[in-house]
C-alpha positions as CSV (number, residue, x, y, z in Angstrom):
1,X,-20.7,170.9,154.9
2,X,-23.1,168.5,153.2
3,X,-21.6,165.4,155.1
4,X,-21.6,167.4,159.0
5,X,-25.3,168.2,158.1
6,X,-26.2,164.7,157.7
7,X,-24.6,163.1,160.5
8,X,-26.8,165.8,162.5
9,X,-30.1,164.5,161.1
10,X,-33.7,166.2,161.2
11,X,-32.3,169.0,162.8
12,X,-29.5,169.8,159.9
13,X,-31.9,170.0,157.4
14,X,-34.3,172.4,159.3
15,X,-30.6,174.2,160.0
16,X,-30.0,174.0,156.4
17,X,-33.2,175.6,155.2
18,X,-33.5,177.9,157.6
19,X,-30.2,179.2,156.2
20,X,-30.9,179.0,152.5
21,X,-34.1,180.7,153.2
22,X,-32.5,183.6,155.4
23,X,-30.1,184.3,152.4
24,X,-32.4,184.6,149.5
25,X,-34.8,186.6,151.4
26,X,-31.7,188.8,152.3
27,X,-30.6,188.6,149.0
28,X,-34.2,189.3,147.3
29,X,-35.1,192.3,149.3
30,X,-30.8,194.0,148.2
31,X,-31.2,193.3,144.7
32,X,-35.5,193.3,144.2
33,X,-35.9,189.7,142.9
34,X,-37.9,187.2,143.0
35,X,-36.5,183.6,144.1
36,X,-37.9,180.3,144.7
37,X,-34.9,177.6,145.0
38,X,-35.1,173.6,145.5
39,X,-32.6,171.6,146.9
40,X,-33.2,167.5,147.0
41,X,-30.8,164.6,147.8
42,X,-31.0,160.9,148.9
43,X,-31.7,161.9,152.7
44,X,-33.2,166.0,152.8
45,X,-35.5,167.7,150.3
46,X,-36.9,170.7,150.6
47,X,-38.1,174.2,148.4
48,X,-37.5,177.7,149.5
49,X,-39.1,181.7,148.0
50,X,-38.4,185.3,148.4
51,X,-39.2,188.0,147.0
52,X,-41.9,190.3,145.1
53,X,-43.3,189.8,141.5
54,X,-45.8,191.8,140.0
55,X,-48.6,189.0,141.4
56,X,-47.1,189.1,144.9
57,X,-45.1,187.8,147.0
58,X,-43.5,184.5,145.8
59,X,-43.9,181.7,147.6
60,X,-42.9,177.9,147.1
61,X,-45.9,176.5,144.9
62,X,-45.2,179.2,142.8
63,X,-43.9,178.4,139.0
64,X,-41.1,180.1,137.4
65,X,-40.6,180.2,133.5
66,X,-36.7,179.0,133.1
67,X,-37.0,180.8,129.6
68,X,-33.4,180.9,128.2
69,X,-31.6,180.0,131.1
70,X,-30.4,176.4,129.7
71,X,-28.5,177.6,127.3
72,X,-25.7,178.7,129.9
73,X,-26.1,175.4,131.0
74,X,-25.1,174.4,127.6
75,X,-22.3,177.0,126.9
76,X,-20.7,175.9,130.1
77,X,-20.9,172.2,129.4
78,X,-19.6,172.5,126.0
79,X,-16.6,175.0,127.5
80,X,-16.2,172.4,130.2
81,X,-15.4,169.7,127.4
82,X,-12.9,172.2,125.9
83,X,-11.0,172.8,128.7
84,X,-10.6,169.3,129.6
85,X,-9.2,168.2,126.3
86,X,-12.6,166.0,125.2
87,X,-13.2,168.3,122.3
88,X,-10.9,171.1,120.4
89,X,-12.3,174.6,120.7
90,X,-12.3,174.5,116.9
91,X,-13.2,170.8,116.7
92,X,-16.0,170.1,113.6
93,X,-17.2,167.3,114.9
94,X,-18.5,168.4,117.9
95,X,-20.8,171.3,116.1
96,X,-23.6,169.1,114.7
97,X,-23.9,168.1,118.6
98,X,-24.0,171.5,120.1
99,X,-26.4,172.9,117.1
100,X,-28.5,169.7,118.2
101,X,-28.6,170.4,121.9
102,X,-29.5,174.0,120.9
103,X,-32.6,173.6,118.9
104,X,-33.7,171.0,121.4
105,X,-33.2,173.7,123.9
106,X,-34.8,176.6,121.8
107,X,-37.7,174.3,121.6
108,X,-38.3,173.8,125.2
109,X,-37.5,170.5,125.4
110,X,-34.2,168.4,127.1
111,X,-31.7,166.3,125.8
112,X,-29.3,163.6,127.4
């Protein structure tokens, strides 16, 4: 899909936003959330909101705490490496890393 909307230009990635938006306002007003999501590549860029919060309505130069949510990113990275063979579910090694990437997560900060 990516590759058709590029060869379409300008007008793909007003097509493309038009239809991200659609869905999470769709999707915001079903399940009462609020939404803002970004979406950036070499050739489109652009930031999309829906929803209600307890300030408002949301919109795109609104800021959203990401809280927790990295350490899914984390789980399913470290999963990822078990189920390719790179590291043993039970693997000892590996531990110190994960514990690392962990509290660097539980203290809002990133690791590479």
């Amino acid at each position: 899909m990516i590759l058709w909307l590029a060869a379409l230009g300008a007008s793909a990635s007003s097509l493309l936003e038009h239809k991200v938006q659609a869905f999470i306002r769709e999707q915001a007003q079903l399940l009462g959330f609020a939404i803002q999501v970004a979406y950036h590549s070499e050739t489109l860029a652009f930031t999309v909101a829906a929803g209600e919060s307890k300030y408002g309505t949301v919109s795109t130069k609104d800021r959203f705490l990401f809280g927790s949510g990295t350490k899914t990113y984390t789980a399913s990275s470290v999963l990822r490496f078990i189920e390719s063979g790179k590291v043993a579910s039970l693997d000892a090694s590996a531990v110190p890393t994960v514990d690392l990437a962990l509290r660097k997560l539980g203290s809002n900060s990133s690791f590479k």
